[in-house]
Each structure stands twice: as C-alpha cells, then as structure tokens.
C-alpha positions as CSV (number, residue, x, y, z in Angstrom):
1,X,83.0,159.7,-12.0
2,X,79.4,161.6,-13.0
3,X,75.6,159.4,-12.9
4,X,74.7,161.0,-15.7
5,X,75.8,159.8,-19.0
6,X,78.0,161.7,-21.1
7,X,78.1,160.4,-23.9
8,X,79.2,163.5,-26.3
9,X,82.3,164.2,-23.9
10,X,85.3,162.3,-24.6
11,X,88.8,162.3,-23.6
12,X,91.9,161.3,-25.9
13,X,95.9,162.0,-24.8
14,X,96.0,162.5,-28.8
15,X,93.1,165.4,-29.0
16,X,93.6,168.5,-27.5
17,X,96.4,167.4,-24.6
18,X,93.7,165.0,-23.1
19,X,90.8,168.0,-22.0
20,X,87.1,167.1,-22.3
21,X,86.1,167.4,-26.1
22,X,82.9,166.8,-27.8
23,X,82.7,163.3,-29.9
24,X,86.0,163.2,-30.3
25,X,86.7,166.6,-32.2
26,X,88.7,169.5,-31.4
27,X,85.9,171.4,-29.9
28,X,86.6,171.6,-25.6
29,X,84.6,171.9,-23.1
30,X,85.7,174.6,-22.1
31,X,85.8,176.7,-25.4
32,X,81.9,175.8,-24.9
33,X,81.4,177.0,-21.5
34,X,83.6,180.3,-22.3
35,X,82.1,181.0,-24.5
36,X,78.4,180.8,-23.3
37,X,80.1,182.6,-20.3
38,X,80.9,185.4,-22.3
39,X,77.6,185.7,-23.7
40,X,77.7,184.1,-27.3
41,X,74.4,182.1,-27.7
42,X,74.1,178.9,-28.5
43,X,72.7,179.6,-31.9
44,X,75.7,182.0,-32.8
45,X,77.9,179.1,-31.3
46,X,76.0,176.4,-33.7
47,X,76.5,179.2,-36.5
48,X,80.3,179.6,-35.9
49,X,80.3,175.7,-35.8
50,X,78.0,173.7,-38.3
51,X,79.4,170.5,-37.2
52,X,78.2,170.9,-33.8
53,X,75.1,169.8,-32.5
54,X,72.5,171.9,-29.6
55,X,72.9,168.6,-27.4
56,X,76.7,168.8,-27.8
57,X,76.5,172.3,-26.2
58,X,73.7,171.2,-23.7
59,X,75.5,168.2,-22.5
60,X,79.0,170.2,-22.5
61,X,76.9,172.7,-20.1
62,X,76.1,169.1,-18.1
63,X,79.2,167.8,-17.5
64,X,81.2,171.1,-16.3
65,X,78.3,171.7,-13.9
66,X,78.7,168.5,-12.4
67,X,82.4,168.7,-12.7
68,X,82.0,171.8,-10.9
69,X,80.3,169.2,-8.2
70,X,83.7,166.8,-8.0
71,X,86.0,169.9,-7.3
72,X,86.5,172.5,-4.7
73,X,88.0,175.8,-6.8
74,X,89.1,178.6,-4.3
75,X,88.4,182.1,-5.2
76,X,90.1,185.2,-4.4
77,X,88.1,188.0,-2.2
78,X,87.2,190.7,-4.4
C-alpha cells in the first residue's frame, strides 16, 4: 500500500476492531494523531504512555500522512 516501511503499525481483527495500532498494542493511530491534533506534545503523550516509544509516535505521524495520500476525504464548506 505505502513505500515507506512501517514497521510499528500493525493491524489485527483481534486488537482494536482491526484499526492501525502501534506494535501490536492497544494504542491507534488515531488516538496518536488526535491527540497531537489537539495539541498534547509528544513528550506529555510519552509521559501519559511509558510503554511507547518517540518513533512509535513519529512513524504513527508517517503512516496517516501518507494514508491521507491513498484517500480522497470530502469536507464540508464552512
């Protein structure tokens, strides 16, 4: 799907319905990238989650950007 490698982003049916998650743990994608979006840094985000790692955050970061390339999203007019 991506050229980069990702190899901190897996997908599992069994873990969290199947959505992106980082090495296999209960941690999405998405709660990553919301919560960066809503302006938590990365070291509160390491702080709030010991058993993550900065490159599981960075590469999380990675792989919705170039998701973000694979899909057209349509927004609403403001």
């Amino acid at each position: 799907m991506f050229d980069d490698n990702f190899d901190r982003i897996t997908q599992n049916p069994a873990v969290m319905g199947g959505k992106p998650c980082i090495r296999g743990m209960r941690v999405t994608v998405g709660m990553i990238v919301g919560q960066i979006g809503a302006g938590v840094g990365i070291d509160e985000i390491l702080s709030d989650y010991p058993y993550l790692e900065r490159d599981d955050i960075m590469q999380a970061l990675r792989y919705a950007a170039a998701l973000s390339q694979w899909r057209e999203v349509a927004l609403t007019e403001a």
